[in-house]
N, C-alpha and C positions, 0 to 999 in steps of 0.2 A: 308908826311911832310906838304902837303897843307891843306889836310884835317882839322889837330890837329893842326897845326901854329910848329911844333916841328924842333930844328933845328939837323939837319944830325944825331951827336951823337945820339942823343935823339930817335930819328928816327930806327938808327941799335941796340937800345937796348930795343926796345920797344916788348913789355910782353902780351902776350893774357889774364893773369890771372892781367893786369892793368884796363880791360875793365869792365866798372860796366854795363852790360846788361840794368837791370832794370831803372838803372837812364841816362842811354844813354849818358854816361862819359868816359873820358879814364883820370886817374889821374897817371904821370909818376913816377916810382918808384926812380928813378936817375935824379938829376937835378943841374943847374948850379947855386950852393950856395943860393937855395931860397927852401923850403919846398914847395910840391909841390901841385897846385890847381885841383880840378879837370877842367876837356876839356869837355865844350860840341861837345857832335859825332852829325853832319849834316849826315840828314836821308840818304843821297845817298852814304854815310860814312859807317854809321852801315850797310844797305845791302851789301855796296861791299865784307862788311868783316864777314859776318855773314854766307854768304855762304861759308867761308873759316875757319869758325870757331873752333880752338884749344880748346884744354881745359887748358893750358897750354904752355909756351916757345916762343920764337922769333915770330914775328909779320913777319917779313922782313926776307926773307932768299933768299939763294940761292936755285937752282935747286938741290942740291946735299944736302938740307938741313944745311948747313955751313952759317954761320954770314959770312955780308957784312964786308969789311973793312973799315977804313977812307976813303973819297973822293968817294964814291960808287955810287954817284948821278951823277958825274960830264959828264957821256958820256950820260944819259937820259938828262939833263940840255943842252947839244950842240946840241944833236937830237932835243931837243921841240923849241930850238932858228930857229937854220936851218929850219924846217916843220911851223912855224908861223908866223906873218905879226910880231907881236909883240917880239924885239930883249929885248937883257938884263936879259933876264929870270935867278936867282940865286936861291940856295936852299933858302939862308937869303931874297930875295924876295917873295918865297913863304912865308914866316912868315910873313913880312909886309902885305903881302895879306890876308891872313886871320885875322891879326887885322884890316883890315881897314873892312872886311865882319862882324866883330861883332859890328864895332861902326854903322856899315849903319845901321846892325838889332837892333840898341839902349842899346847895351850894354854900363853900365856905364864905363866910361874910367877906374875907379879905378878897375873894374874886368877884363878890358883888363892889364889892366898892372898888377896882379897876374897873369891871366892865360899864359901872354908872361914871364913872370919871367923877369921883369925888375925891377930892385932897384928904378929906378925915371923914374917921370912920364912923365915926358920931353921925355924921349927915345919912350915912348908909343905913343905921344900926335904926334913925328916925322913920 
């Protein structure tokens, strides 16, 4: 979810055959009423998941191979509060964090706010 900025949903339906290798993309196939952009993968991104690499099907699963369900973050999200100095940790804050990591790296605001799928650019710019 931190990686890609994607929020939860997005996250448990996320597709190995979504991942453009070559261009070192992940472009979602299911999205909340905006066609979708592609995501640049930060290289420590593409390794974690390269070594886990599908050809195909859910990104995120369980041990038993089985889809997460809604709120599936929520007990890693208490753990990461609990174990760090830094409180307030949400999945929706993971997102803010990753667009605030493309504008440091000089992403224009207008590709931040496709790649978040935000309607206006107010919500980006917050």
């Amino acid at each position: 979810m931190f990686g890609l900025g994607l929020r939860e949903g997005e996250a448990i339906s996320a597709r190995w055959e979504w991942i453009d290798w070559e261009r070192k993309t992940y472009t979602h196939g299911i999205t909340k009423g905006r066609e979708a952009e592609p995501i640049p993968m930060a290289g420590w991104l593409r390794e974690h998941l390269e070594a886990r690499h599908q050809v195909a099907g859910l990104i995120v699963v369980k041990q038993n191979a089985q889809a997460f369900a809604s709120g599936f973050a929520r007990q890693a999200i208490r753990r990461a509060n609990a174990a760090c100095t830094v409180k307030g940790i949400t999945p929706h804050r993971l997102r803010g964090t990753f667009a605030t990591l493309l504008s440091e790296a000089g992403v224009p605001i207008q590709t931040v706010q496709r790649v978040m799928r935000h309607k206006s650019f107010t919500t980006t710019m917050g």
